[in-house]
N, C-alpha and C positions, 0 to 999 in steps of 0.2 A: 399381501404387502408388496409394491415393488421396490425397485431397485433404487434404493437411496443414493449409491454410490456414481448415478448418472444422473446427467442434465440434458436431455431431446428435444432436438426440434422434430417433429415428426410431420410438417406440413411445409413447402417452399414456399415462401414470401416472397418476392423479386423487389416489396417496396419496405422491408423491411432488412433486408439481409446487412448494409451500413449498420445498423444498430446492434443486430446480434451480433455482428463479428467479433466486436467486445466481448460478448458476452462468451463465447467459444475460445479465449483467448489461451494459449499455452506458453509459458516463460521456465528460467531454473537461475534468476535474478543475474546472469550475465547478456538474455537475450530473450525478448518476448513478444509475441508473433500471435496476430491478431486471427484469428478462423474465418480467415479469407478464405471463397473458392482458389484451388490451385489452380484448375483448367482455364485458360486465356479467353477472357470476358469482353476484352477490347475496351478504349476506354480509361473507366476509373476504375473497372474492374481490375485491371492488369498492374493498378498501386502497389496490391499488397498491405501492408502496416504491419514492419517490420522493424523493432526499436531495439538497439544497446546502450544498456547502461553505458556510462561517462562519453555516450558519441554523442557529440550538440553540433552545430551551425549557427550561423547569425541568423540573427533573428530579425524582425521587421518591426521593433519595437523602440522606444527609446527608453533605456534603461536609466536606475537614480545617478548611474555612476558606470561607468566602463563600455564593455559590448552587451548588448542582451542576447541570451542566448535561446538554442530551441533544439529538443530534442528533434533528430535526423531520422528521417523512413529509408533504412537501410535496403539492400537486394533485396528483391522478393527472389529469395532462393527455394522456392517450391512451384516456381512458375512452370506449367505445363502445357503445351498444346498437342491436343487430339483434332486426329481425321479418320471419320467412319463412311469407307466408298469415298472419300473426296468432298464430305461434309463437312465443316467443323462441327466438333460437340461443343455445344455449349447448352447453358443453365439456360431456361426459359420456360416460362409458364404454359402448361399446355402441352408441352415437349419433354416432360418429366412424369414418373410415376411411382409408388413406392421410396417417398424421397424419406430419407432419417439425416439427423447430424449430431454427435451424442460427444458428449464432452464427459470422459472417462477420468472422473476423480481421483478414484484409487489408484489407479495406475499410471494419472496424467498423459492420458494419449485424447486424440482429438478423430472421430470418425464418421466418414460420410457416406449414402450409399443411393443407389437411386439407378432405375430403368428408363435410361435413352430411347426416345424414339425419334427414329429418324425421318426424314419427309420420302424417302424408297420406301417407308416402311419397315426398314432396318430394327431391331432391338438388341439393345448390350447395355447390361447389367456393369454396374460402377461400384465401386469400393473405395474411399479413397485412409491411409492412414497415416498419422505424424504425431510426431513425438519430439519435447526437446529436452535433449539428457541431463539431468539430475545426476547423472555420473559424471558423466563428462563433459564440462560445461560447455566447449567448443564442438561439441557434435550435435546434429538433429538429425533425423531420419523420417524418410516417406517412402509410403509402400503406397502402389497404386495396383487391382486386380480389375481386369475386362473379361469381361461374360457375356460372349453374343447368345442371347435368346433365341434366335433364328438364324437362318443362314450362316456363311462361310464372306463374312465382310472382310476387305483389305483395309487395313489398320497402321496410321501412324500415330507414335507417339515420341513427341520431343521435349526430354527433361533438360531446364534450364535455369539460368541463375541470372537475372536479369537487372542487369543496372542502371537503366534508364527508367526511373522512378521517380518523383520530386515526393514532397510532403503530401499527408492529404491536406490538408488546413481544412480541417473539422468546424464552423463556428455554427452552433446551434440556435443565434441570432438569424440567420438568413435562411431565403426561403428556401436554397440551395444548399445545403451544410456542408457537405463532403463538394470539392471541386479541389484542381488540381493547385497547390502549393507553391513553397518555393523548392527550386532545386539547390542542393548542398554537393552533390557527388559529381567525382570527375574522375571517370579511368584513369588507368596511369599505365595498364599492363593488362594483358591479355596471354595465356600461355597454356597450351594445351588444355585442362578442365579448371585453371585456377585463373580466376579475375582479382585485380587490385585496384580498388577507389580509394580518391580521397576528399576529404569533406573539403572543398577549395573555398568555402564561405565563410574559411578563419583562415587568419597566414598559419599559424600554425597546427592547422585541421588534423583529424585523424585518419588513419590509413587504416583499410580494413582492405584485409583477402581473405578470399572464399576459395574452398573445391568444391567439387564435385564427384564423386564415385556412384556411377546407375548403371546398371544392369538388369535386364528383361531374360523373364524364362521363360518357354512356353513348352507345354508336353516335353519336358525334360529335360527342354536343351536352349542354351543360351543363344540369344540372336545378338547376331552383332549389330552394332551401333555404327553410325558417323558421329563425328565431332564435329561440329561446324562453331567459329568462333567470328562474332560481329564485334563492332565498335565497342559496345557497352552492353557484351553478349557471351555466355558461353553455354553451349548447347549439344546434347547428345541425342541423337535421333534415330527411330527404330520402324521399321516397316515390314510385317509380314503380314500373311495368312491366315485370317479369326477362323475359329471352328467351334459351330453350335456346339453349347455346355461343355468346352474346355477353357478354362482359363489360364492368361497370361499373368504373368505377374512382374510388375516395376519394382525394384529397390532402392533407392538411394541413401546416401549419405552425405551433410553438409558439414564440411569442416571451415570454421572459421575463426581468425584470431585477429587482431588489431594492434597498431602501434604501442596502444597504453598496456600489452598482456608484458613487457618486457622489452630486450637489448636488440634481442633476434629478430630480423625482419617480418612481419607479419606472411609474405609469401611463404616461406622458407618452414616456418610454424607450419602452415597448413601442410608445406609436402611433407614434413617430417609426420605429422599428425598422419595422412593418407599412405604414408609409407607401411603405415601397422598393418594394412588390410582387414580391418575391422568387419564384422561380420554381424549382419542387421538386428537377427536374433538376439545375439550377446548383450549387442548394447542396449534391445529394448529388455533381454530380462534384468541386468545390471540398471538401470533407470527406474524398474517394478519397483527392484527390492530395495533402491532409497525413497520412493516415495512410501514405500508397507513402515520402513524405521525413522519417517517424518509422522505421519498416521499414529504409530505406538503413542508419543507424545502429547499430541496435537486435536485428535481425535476428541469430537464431543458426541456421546450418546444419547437419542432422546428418544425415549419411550412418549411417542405420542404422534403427531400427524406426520408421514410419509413425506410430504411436502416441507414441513419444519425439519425434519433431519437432514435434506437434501440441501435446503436452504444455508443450513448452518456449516455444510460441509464445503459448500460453494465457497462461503465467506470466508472459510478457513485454508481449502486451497489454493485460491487468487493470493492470499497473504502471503503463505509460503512461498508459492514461487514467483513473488515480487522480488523476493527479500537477496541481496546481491551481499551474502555471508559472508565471497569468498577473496572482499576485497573491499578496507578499513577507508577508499576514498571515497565512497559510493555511499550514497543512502536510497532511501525508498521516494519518489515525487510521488505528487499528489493523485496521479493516474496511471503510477506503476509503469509499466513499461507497454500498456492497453491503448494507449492514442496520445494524442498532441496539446489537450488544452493544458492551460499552465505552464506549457511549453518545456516541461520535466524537472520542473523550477522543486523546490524539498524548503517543506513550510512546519511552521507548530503541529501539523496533524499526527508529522510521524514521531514525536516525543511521546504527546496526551494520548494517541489514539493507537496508533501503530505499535510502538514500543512495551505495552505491556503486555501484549499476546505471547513475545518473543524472551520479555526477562523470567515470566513464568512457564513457556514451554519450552525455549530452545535460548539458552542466558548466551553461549556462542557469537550466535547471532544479534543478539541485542549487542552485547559490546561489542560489534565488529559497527555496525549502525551508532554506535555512541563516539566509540574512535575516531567516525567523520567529523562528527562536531571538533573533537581537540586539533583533525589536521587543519580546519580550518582556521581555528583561534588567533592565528596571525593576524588575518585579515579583517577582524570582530576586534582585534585591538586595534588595528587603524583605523577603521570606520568608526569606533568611537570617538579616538582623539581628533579624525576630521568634523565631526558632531561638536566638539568642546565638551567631550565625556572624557571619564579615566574608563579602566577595564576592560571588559569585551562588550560590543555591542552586535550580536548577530545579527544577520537578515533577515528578515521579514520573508523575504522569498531567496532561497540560496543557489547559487551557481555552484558546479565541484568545486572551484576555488573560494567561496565563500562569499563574495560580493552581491552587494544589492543589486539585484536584476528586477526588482519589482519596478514598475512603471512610473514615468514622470509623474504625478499628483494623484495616484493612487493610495499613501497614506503609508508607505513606509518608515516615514520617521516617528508617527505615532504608535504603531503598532507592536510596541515594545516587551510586549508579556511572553513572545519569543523566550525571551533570554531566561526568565523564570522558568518558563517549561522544560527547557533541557535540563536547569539545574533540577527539576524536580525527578526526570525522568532518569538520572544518574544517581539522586537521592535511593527511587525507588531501586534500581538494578543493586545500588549497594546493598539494600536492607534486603531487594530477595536473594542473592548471591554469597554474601558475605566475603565479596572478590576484593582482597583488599592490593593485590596485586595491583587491579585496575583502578583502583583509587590513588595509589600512589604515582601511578604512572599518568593516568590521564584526570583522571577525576576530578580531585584536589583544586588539580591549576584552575578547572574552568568552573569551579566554585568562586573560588577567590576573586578569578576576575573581570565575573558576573556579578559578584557581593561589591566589589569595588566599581563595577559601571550602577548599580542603583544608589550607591553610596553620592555618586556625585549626578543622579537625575533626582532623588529625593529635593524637595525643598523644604528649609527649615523657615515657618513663619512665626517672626517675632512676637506678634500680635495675636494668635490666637496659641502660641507656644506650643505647635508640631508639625508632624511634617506629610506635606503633599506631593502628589506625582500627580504634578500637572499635563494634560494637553496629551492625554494618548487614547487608544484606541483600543477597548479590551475585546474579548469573543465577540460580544454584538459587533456586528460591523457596520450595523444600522446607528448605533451612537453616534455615529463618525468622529467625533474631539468631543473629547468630555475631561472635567479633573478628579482624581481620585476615584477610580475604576476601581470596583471592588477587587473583584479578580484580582487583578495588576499589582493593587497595594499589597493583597495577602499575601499573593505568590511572591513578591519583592521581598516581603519579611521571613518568609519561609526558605528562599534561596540563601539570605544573609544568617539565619539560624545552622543550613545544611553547611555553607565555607566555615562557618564557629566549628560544628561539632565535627568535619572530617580535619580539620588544622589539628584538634584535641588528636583524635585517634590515630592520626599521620604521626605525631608527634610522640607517643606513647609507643607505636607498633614499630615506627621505622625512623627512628632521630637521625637515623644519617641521610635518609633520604630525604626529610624533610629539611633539613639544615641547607642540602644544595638546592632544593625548591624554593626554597625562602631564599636566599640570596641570587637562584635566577631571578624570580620575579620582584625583588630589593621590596620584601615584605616588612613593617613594620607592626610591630605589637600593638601600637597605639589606633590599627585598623579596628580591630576589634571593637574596643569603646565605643569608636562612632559607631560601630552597625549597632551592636546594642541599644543605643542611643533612638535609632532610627524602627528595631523592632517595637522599643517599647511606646515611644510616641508616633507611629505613621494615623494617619486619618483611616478608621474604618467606618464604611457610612451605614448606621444602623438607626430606624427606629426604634426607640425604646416603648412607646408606646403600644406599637403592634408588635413589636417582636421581631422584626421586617430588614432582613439585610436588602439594602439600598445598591441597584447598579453602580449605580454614581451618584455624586452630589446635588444633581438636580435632575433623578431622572422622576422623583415625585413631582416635579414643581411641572413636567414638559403637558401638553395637549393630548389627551386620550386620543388614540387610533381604534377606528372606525375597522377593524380587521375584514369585516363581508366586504364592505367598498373596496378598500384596499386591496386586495385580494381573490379577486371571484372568480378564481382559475387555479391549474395548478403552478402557476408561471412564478416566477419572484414579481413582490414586489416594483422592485424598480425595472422590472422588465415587463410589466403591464398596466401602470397606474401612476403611480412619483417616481420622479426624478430622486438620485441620493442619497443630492445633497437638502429634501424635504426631510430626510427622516429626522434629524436635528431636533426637528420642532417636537416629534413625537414620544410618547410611550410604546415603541416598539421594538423587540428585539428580533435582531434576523436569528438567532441559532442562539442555543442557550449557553448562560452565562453565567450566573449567578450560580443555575443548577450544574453546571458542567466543577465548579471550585466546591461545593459540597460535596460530591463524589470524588476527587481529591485527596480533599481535607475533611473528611466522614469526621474526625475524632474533634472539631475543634464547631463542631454544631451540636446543637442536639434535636434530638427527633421532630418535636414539636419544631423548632425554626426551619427546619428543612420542608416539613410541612407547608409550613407560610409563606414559604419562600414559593413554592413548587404551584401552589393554589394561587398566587398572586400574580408570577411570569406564565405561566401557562397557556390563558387565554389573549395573552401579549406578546406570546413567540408567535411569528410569523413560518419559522421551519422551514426560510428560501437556502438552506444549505444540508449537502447530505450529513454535519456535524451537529447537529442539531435533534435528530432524532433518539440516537443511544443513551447520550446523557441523561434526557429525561425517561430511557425505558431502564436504566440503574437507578437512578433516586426513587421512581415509581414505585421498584421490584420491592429495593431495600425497605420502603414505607410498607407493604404491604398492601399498595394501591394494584393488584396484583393485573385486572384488570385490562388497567390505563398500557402497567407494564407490558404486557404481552403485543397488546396493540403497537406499540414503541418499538418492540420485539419484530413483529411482520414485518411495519416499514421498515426500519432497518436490514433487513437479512432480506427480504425480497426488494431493494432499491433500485438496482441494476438490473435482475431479473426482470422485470414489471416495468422497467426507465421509468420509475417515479419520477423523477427529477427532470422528465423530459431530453436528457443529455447523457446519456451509454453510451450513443452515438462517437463522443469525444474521448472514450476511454471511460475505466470502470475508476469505482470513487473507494480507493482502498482506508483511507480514514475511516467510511461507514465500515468498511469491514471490521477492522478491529472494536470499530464501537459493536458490533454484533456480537464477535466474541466477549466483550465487558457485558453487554448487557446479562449472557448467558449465563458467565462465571461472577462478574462483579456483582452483577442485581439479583438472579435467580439463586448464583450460588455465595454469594453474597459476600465473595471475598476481598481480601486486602490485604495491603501491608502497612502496619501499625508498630514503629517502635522495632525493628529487625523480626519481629514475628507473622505469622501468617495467622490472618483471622479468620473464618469462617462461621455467616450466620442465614443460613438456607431458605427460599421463600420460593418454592416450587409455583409456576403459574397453573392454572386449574386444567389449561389441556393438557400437560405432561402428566404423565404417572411417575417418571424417574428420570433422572441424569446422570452421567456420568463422566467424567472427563480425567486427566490427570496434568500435575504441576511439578515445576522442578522447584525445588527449593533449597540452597545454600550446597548442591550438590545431590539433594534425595531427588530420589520421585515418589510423590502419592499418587494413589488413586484415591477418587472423591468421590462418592454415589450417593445422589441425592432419591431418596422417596418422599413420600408427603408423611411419611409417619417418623423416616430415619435417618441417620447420614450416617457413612458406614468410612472410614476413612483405613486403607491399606498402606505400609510402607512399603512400595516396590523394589526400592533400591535407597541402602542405606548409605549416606554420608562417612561413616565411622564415629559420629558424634551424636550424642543423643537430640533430636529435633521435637521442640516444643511448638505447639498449636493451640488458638483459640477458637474452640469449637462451640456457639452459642457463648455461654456463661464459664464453660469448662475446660478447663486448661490440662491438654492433654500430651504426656511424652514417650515417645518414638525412640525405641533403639535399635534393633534387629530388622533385619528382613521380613516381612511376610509378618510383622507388628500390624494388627486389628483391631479398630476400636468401634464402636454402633454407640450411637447416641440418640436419643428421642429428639423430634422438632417440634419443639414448639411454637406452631404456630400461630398468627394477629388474629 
């Protein structure tokens, strides 16, 4: 069996290395850093892809409304240059030997290693190691070790932090994808080991300063360094004596903080932070042992292919240290902190997709990622009222302050099931948490007015006596404008039931707080009525004849797609064959839809429609998005189509690994991530939440022999352990309340610590 807990390259690419760099990616959701070579490439090599949460620039786009923004490629502060005899070392094919590059899960370090040969003939053995703390979010650290093989080489090496960088701009349309970007940074300050930029492509950019602490030991004693400091440079530099099979060794540490960490000057932060004299050991065992107590939680076991447990561990680490915990303005974009496409724009993915890995392992984190939403709500109530909406109308694509940043005629104004899925994904955190604190405080509000902006996008028709939600754009994104989107309508009635029933329980658990909620937001009683009004008459487009929940109102009536023609590549659709604005005409769905509101809303179908549903869109999804894939490996799992499931399963969890998608290149696609984790736990372990309870109904796929994972729930932890004959469920850590479960058909409850319970599966 090997090592689950790593992901290796164990062969040098030179034409691949852009691609894996994502893939090697190390973050701790304040700062995430692509597994770039450190040693100086020249070039595009010398980029980097180095991203901070809430740091953006102008962007080159025009946005619906305001500036567009773009996430910034901050300092490559792991830049290195090496000289062996007056060579440069560099990466090249042919000039390497014994190369490895292993992306260390359990412990989130990032490591390189490889035999230089020189054109003297020279050989020196390379190590290279980095880490971004988990502790301490303003620190990272790199070790670098030299091992000349032969002789007694003169050796420089000069560790640096280099600010003359632009963006990559990644577009995976051209035949050239990585080339050099826009620049956003502008020194400002220069001083002993610490640089200060500022992003000068907003007037009111952010400021970011860095340090530097390196030092080199060799046979037992430390060589001194110069400091040499350039324009948009700061550099410590070392030169001695290599001696066959002793080695040298580099340490560094990067301290960095930014205008938006506080009052205190961002320089100032850094020297106090470098004043601790931190010590490289400390902070990488300190950074082990929070990722070992992320692991306890997080952790999914699978008894079955080596490759699958590695896969699933990948998908669950990238999530982790996305996730920017430590700070309620921030949320997760659509490629994490891994590259540029999207420009770090935060869409529906991270509600439906992201958000439940987090309310069932780490609830913390999910409401610090839900809080973004409520700082924004200001701005979702303007954007409505400029719309001629009431309530909040979120974006489609959000900037930190909340504004539509999505593209002139890209379809932001249709794309309104947004504003459903937060209210849905605040639904869920309630029922798994039972946090009513956060209900009162944030919740509540952006129920209400969510329920109040569909209140006034419903339209009531005289003549057919109900109501439609005309002219938007649900998951297919291949609809492009349609009316009465299934999705849209359900999720609208579901968000208007979730403001009914947290107004009730606000009202019951905290009247004083809701008294002054109600008269912030000058709530009338008579709200109520209308949504009720609006649940119980919206258009659901079902036939009745086959049983057949309808995309939309006319997606029976559109021209069969031809999907081999369409598609005879792994490419999307409109990026090898139609244009759009053709898909109109057709029966196609880009990424599922139908099947994505079944898995949902599991309690409000039954098995047989889901079926129908599943067998009907199927051979009609097209799958040009990496959201597209989990949905259908959960409904699959849940059916017992065990199969199809698994299949669902591979592409999802190997997407990035594999660049199915043809675009890793552009940063990694953290929505599939979380749909990997649903499919494992949603579809295989077949959970939910149902009614404030946790459901559980188990459908092992035929490779695994067993599962295992564990969930928080209203304050417990379980552990779950799936086999093909039993589910074994443990309380690890008790609530103080007794915790009810639906396990299968059996309703089972939990008081004590180290409470067991084994139930048979029955399984299809």
């Amino acid at each position: 069996m090997g090592n689950t807990w790593v992901y290796e390259e164990k062969t040098f690419r030179a034409d691949q290395q852009k691609e894996l760099d994502a893939v090697f990616s190390l973050g701790n959701g304040y700062v995430g850093c692509r597994g770039f070579s450190e040693e100086e490439q020249g070039g595009l090599g010398r980029l980097g892809g180095i991203y901070m949460a809430g740091v953006f620039g102008r962007g080159k786009l025009k946005a619906w409304e305001g500036m567009h923004r773009e996430l910034v490629n901050t300092p490559n502060c792991f830049s290195v240059k090496i000289r062996i005899n007056g060579e440069p070392m560099l990466l090249r094919t042919g000039r390497i030997s014994d190369y490895s590059r292993t992306l260390n899960m359990r412990e989130g370090t990032l490591e390189r290693s490889f035999t230089w040969n020189g054109l003297n003939g020279q050989k020196v053995r390379f190590r290279f190691e980095r880490f971004v703390s988990m502790d301490d979010l303003h620190v990272s650290g790199q070790r670098i070790e030299v091992s000349p093989v032969n002789g007694n080489p003169d050796i420089e090496i000069a560790a640096s932090i280099d600010a003359d960088v632009t963006n990559l701009f990644v577009d995976t349309l051209l035949d050239r994808p990585v080339h050099p970007g826009l620049r956003h940074l502008k020194t400002v300050g220069v001083k002993s080991q610490i640089i200060e930029v500022k992003i000068e492509s907003l007037p009111d950019g952010v400021i970011i300063a860095e340090g530097q602490e390196v030092s080199l030991k060799h046979r037992g004693s430390q060589i001194r360094g110069t400091d040499t400091n350039g324009e948009s440079l700061i550099s410590r530099s070392f030169k001695y004596k290599g001696i066959k099979g002793e080695t040298a060794v580099l340490t560094k540490l990067i301290h960095v903080f930014t205008s938006r960490d506080g009052e205190i000057p961002p320089s100032k932060q850094v020297e106090k932070s470098m004043a601790r004299k931190l010590e490289y050991s400390d902070l990488l065992n300190s950074h082990k042992s929070v990722w070992s107590g992320k692991w306890h939680s997080a952790d999914i076991e699978i008894d079955g292919s080596d490759n699958d447990q590695r896969a699933m561990r990948f998908n669950i680490f990238q999530l982790i240290q996305a996730c920017p915990s430590h700070d309620h303005r921030l949320s997760i974009g659509a490629r994490g902190l891994t590259g540029e496409m999207h420009e770090g724009g935060i869409f529906w993915d991270t509600e439906i997709f992201k958000l439940p890995f987090f309310t069932l392992t780490d609830p913390a984190a999910a409401a610090s990622l839900l809080r973004f939403r409520h700082g924004i709500l200001p701005e979702a109530r303007r954007h409505a009222k400029a719309l001629w909406f009431q309530g909040a109308m979120y974006a489609w694509k959000s900037g930190l302050d909340g504004a539509e940043e999505t593209e002139v005629g890209v379809g932001a104004y249709y794309a309104i099931h947004i504003i459903s899925d937060i209210s849905y994904a605040i639904r869920q955190y309630w029922e798994g948490t039972g946090d009513s604190d956060f209900m009162h405080k944030y919740g509540t509000e952006i129920l209400i007015e969510t329920a109040r902006f569909w209140k006034s996008r419903a339209h009531y028709d005289p003549i057919r006596r109900n109501y439609s939600i005309l002219a938007v754009r649900g998951p297919n994104e291949y609809g492009v404008i349609v009316n009465n989107n299934l999705y849209t309508n359900m999720m609208a009635a579901e968000n208007l039931r979730y403001a009914i029933d947290a107004i009730g329980q606000m009202k019951k658990e905290n009247p004083k707080a809701w008294s002054s909620l109600s008269q912030k937001i000058k709530f009338n009683a008579g709200e109520i009525t209308e949504w009720k009004k609006i649940i119980g008459r919206i258009v659901i487009c079902h036939d009745a004849k086959t049983d057949l929940y309808l995309e939309d109102d006319m997606y029976l009536h559109r021209v069969p797609f031809d999907m081999k023609r369409g598609k005879p590549t792994g490419k999307r659709v409109i990026d090898s064959t139609l244009p759009y604005e053709a898909m109109a005409m057709y029966q196609i769905t880009k990424q599922s839809d139908v099947v994505c509101l079944m898995n949902l809303l599991p309690w409000k179908f039954t098995e047989k429609q889901r079926r129908i549903a599943y067998d009907y869109y199927e051979p009609r999804t097209a799958h040009d998005s990496s959201l597209s894939y989990s949905p259908h490996g959960v409904i699959t799992a849940r059916l017992g189509l065990l199969d199809d499931a698994y299949r669902y399963f591979k592409e999802s969890a190997y997407l990035d690994i594999t660049d199915l998608q043809l675009n890793t290149i552009s940063g990694l696609h953290f929505a599939n991530f979380g749909g990997t984790w649903q499919i494992a736990v949603m579809g295989f372990g077949g959970v939910h939440l149902e009614n404030g309870r946790l459901v559980i109904s188990p459908n092992l796929p035929k490779a695994w022999k067993k599962m295992s994972f564990r969930l928080a729930c209203k304050g417990a932890l379980l552990r779950i352990c799936i086999s093909k004959k039993s589910t074994e469920v443990t309380l690890e850590k008790s609530n103080g309340r007794p915790l009810e479960l639906l396990v299968g058909k059996e309703l089972l409850q939990f008081r004590l610590n180290g409470d067991v319970k084994t139930l048979k599966n029955n399984r299809k």
